[in-house]
N, C-alpha and C positions, 0 to 999 in steps of 0.2 A: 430277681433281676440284679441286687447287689452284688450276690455270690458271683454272677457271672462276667458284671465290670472288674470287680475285683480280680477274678481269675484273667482276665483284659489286661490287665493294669500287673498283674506277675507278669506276663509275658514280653510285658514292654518294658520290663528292668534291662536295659541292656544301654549302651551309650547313644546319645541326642543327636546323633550326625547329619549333616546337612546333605551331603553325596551328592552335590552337584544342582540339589532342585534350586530354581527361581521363586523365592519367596516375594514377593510384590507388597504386601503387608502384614504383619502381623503384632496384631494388637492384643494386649494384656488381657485373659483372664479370670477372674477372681475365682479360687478354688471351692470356694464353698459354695458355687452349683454349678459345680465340675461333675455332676451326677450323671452324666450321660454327654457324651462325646460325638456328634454326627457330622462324615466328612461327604459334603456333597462333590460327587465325582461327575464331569459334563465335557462334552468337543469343547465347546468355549461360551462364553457369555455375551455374546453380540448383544445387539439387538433386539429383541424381539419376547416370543409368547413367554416363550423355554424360559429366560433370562425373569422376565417378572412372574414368574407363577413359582423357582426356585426363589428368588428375592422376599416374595412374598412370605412361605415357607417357613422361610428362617428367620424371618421378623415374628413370628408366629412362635417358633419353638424357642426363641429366644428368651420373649414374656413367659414360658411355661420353665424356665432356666437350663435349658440344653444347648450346651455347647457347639455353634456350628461355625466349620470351616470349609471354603470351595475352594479345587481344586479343578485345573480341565487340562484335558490330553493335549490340546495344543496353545495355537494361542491364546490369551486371553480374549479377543474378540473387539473390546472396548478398553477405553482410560478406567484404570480404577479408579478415579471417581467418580464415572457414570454407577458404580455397585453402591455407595454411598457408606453410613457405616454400619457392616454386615456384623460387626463384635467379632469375628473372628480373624484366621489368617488366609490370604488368601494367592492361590501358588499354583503356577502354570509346571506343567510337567515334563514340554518339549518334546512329544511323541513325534521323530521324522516318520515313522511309516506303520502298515497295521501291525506289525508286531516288531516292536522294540524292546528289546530286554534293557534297557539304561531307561526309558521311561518308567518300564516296570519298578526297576529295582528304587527308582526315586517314590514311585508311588508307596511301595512298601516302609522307605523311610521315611516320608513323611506320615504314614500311619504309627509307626514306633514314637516318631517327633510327640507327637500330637495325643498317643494312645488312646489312637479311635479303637470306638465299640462296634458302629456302624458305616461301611460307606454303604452310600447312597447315590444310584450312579440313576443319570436321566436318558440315557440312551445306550444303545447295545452295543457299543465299542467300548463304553465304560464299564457298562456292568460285565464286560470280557475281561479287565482290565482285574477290574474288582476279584475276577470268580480266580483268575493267577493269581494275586496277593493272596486268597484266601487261604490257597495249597501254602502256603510255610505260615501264615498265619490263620487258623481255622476256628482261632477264638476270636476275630471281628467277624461281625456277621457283614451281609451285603442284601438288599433288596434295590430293583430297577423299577421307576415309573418313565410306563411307555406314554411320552408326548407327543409319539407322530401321527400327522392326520395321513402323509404316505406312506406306502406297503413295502418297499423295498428295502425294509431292515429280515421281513420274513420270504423275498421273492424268489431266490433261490435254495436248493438242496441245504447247500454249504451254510445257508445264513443259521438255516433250521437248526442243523446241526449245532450250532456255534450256538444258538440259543436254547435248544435242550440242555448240552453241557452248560450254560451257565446257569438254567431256572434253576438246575440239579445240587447247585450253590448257591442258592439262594431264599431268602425263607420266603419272599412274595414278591411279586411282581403285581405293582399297582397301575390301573388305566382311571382318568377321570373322567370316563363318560359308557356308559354301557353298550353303544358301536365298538368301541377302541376295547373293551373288555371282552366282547365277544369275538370281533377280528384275532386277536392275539389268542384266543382260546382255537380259533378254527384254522389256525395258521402254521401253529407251533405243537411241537411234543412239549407237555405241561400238564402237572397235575392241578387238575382242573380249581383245587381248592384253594390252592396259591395264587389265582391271578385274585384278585380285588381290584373292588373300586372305592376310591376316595375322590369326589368333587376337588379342585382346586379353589380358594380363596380370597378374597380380594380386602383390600384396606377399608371395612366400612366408616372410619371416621374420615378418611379423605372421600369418599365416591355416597353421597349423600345427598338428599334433597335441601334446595335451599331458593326459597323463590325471590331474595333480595340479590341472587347472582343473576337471576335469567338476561338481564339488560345486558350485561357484561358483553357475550359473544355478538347481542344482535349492533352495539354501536363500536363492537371492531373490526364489522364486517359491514358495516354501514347501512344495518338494515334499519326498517320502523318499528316499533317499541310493539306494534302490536303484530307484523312479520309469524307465521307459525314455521318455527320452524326443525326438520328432519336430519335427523343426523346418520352419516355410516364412515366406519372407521375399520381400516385394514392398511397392509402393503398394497400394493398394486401388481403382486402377480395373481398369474388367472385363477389360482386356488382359490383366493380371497372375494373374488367375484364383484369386485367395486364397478366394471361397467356394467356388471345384470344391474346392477342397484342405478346406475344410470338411465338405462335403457328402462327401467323401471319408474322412472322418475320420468320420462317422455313419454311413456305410455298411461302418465294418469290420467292427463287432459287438463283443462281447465276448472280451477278452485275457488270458490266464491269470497276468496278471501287471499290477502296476499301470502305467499309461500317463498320459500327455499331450501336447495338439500344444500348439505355442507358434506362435505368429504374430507376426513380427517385421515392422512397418510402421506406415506411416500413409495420410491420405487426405484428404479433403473430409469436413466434419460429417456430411453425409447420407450416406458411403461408411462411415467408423466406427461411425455408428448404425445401418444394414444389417448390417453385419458383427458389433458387438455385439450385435443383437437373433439371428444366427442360433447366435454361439458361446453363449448363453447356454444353446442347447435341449440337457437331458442329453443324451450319448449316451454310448453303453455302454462306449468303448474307453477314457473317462475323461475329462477334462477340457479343454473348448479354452479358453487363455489367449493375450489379446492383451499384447502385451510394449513394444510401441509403436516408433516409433522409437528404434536407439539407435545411439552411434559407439562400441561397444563389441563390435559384432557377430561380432570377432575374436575374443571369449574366449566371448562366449556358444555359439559354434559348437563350443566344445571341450567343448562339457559336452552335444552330439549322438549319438542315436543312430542320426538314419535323416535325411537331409532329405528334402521334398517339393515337387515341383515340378510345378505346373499352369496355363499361362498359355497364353491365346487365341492368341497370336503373342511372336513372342520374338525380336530379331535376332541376339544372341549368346548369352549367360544368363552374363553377371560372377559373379551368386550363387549359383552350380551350380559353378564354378570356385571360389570362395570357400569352399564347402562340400567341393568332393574336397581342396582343398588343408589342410583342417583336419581331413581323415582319417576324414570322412563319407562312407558309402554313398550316392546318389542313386535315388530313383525319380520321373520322369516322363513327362508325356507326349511323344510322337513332333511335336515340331512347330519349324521354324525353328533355331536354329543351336546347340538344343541335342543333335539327334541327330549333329553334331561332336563332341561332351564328353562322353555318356555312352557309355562300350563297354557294349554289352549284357549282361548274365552276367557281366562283369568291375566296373566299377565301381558299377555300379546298374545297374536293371532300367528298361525304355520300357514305359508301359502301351500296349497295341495302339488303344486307343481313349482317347476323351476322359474317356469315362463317369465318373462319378465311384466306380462299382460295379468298373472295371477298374482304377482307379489304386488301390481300397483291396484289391484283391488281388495286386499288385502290392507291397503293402505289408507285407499281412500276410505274405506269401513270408518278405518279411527279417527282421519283428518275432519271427517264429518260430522264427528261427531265427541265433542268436546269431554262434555258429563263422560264418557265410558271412557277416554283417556287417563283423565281424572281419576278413577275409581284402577284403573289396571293399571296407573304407575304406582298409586298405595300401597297394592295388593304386590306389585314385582318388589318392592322395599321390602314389604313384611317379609315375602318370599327369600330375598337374600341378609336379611339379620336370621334369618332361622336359619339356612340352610348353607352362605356361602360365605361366610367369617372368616378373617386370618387364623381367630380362636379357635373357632370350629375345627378349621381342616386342620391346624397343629394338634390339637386332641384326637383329633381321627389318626393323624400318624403316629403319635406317639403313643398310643396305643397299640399299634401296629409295631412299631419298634419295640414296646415291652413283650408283647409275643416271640416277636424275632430274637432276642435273647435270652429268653427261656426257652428258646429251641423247637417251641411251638406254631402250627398253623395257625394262620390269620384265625381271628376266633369269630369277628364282624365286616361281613362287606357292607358298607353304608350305599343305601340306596336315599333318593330326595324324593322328600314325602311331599305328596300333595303335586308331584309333579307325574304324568303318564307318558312313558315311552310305546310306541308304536310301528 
């Protein structure tokens, strides 16, 4: 792998020009674990899954001393201070249209700037992006992890196309969940050995059990101290499925003990007022309260007594992880890369169906029953210090990246033990 930075690092002998890119920060270095160079290539950083599972990521390979830098085709998305501090530089590219040759050519200098080894693009306009640089630069490599839970990056001829030429440059293509690894496999011309899977990661020292937080949530939402209460967190579009988990919550009935769901999210004005106008209708099992967006989501999870999860399509489920790792039971439905994370009867229960009649039996199972809460939010802990670490998933890529620069196929798809897809 030296020889091959090395030979990286000849080709980047050439002058540090700036060419016009929007550098937004760039923070100092220290060369002595300049050992490896990774430039993460994305549309933008909003918001959302995409934005904290790359965050994640490179706090991850950071600890392991790799140098990481983000870059996105357009805008940034967000303040760079919503990214906090990532150690690297971080630089919008100003792609106007799908193919720009002045975005290209900045993306190329800021790989010279920078003398990446690797980009690392999160989605298939990037890793287009990426597979052009590679033609005048063929000593960085590129690998793309597919983050979408939608199809229409493969749903046409042209996309296929566009995605064969770029696997064809690239040393893997990674999915974090065995749906999204199969889909891309049945979707795309790809050799087969190339696509992998790597789990995504989450902060286990922030997302943790802690039973002197549990009061926290219930006296800022004005509950009683002994209140059980269900949590579910998403946007508020239909993919996310926050009103099945509503109408799920109306359909348990009445609980022999005081309850509430909490909905932690947000949406589009028309998606909050749908949502508002359904949490408001009584229902018996007690109260649905919208909590809104928060970056607090860490503590408020310790003050859980069941999460809930319902969404149309799903490619990995970061907040199902987020939740076993803060020592929550799980119930949801059977769909996309969450039947990787939940063991069934071990850490949470899979409703067999969508219904919203089978997810609230599903539910009542655990609310009834305290002791086997107890025992499966344990067992979802143990399950995410084994299996869903910042540590973990940077050692899973970065091994992956030493393959990719030795020129070699993936050598390991990491599959999660102890968990059965079906």
């Amino acid at each position: 792998m030296e020889n091959d930075i090395r030979e990286a690092r000849r080709g980047d002998l050439i002058a540090r020009e700036r060419s016009g890119l929007h550098v937004l920060s760039d923070l100092s270095v220290s060369d002595n674990i300049r050992l490896m160079v990774v430039l993460h290539l994305t549309l933008s950083v909003a918001r959302g899954g995409r934005r904290q599972a790359i965050a994640s990521l490179v706090e991850g390979l950071r600890a392991m001393g790799t140098t990481c830098h983000i870059a996105t085709l357009e805008d940034l998305g967000c303040d760079i201070g919503d990214l906090g501090d990532l150690g690297g530089r971080v630089a919008t590219l100003g792609r106007q249209g799908l193919v720009d040759l002045g975005a290209l050519r900045r993306l190329q200098s800021l790989c010279r700037t920078l003398g990446v080894h690797i980009i690392h693009a999160h989605d298939a306009a990037s890793q287009f992006a990426g597979a052009v640089a590679r033609l005048t630069r063929p000593w960085t490599k590129l690998l793309m992890t597919f983050h979408r839970s939608l199809n229409f990056e493969s749903a046409r001829w042209r996309d296929r196309m566009r995605n064969a030429l770029c696997a064809s440059l690239s040393g893997a293509i990674v999915a974090a969940s065995r749906e999204r690894q199969q889909h891309f496999l049945a979707t795309n011309w790809v050799r087969r050995k190339k696509v992998v899977r790597i789990p995504f990661g989450v902060d286990l020292a922030r997302f943790h059990p802690d039973p002197d937080d549990r009061g926290f949530l219930r006296a800022e939402l004005g509950l009683s101290p002994e209140t059980i209460v269900v949590g579910a967190a998403g946007h508020f579009g239909e993919e996310k499925g926050i009103e099945r988990v509503i109408a799920s919550w109306h359909a348990l009935g009445p609980l022999p003990f005081p309850a509430a769901l909490v909905v932690f999210g947000t949406g589009t004005l028309a998606q909050r007022t749908a949502l508002e106008q359904l949490a408001a209708r009584p229902a018996s099992a007690g109260p649905v309260l919208l909590a809104g967006f928060r970056d607090d989501l860490h503590r408020c999870f310790r003050g859980l007594d069941l999460f809930v999860h319902a969404p149309q399509m799903e490619a990995f489920g970061l907040v199902v992880v987020e939740a076993m790792a803060s020592g929550v039971p799980v119930v949801s439905v059977e769909v996309g890369g969450v039947m990787d994370l939940v063991a069934q009867g071990l850490t949470g229960l899979l409703a067999p169906t969508r219904a919203p009649e089978a997810i609230a039996d599903a539910a009542r199972t655990l609310l009834l029953d305290a002791e086997r809460r107890r025992e499966m939010g344990a067992a979802a802990r143990t399950l995410a210090e084994r299996e869903f670490g910042l540590d973990t998933c940077a050692r899973r890529y970065y091994s992956l990246y030493e393959d990719i620069l030795r020129g070699e196929l993936p050598t390991t798809d990491f599959s999660v033990e102890g968990v059965s897809s079906r």
